[in-house]
C-alpha positions as CSV (number, residue, x, y, z in Angstrom):
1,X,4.9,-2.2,-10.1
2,X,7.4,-5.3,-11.3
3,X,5.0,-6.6,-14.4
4,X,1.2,-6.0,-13.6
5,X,2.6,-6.8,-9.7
6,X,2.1,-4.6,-7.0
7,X,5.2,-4.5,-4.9
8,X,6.6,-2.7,-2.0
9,X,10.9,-1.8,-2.0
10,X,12.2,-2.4,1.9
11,X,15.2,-0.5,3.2
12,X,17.9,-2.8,2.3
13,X,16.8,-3.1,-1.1
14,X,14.3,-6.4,-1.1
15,X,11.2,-6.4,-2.8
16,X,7.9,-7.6,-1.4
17,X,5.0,-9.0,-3.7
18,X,1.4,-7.4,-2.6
19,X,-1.5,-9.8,-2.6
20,X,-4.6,-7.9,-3.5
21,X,-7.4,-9.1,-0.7
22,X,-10.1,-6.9,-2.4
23,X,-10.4,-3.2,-4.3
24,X,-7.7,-1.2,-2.7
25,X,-6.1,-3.3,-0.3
26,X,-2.9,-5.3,0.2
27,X,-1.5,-7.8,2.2
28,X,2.0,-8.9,3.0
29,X,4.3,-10.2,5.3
30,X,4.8,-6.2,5.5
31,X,1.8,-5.3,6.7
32,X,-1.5,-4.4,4.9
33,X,-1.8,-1.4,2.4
34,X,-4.9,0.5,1.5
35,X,-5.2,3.1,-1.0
36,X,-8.1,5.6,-0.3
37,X,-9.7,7.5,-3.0
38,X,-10.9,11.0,-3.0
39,X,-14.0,12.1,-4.7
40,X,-12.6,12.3,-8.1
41,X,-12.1,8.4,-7.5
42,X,-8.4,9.0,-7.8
43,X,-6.0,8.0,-5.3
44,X,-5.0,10.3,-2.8
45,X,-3.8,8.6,0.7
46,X,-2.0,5.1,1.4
47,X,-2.7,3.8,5.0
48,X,-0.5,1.0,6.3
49,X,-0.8,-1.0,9.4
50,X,1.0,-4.4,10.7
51,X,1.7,-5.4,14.3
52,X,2.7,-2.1,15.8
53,X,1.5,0.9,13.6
54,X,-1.9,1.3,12.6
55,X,-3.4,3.3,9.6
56,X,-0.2,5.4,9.1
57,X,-1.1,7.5,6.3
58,X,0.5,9.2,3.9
59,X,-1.0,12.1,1.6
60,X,-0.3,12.0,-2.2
61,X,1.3,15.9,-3.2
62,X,0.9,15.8,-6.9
């Protein structure tokens, strides 16, 4: 978060503003980012996909 922004940090440092598209997903020239809720409603995955992964997911530990 940068503000009430939704940003994503790349490797070398740059920062990439998230456009919300609806609940839970984001677009970017990134790639799009989904949060998935478990049944607490809390989140507990993020999948991302762009042009040559698709719904890479990773689990949330805490």
């Amino acid at each position: 978060m940068t503000g009430n922004r939704l940003v994503v940090k790349e490797r070398y440092g740059e920062r990439i503003l998230l456009k919300q598209v609806y609940r839970d997903a984001f677009t970017s020239r990134a790639g799009v980012f989904r949060f998935i809720r478990g049944e607490a409603g809390r989140v507990s995955q993020m999948s991302t996909s762009s042009s040559r992964v698709w719904d890479l997911r990773f689990q949330r530990r805490r």
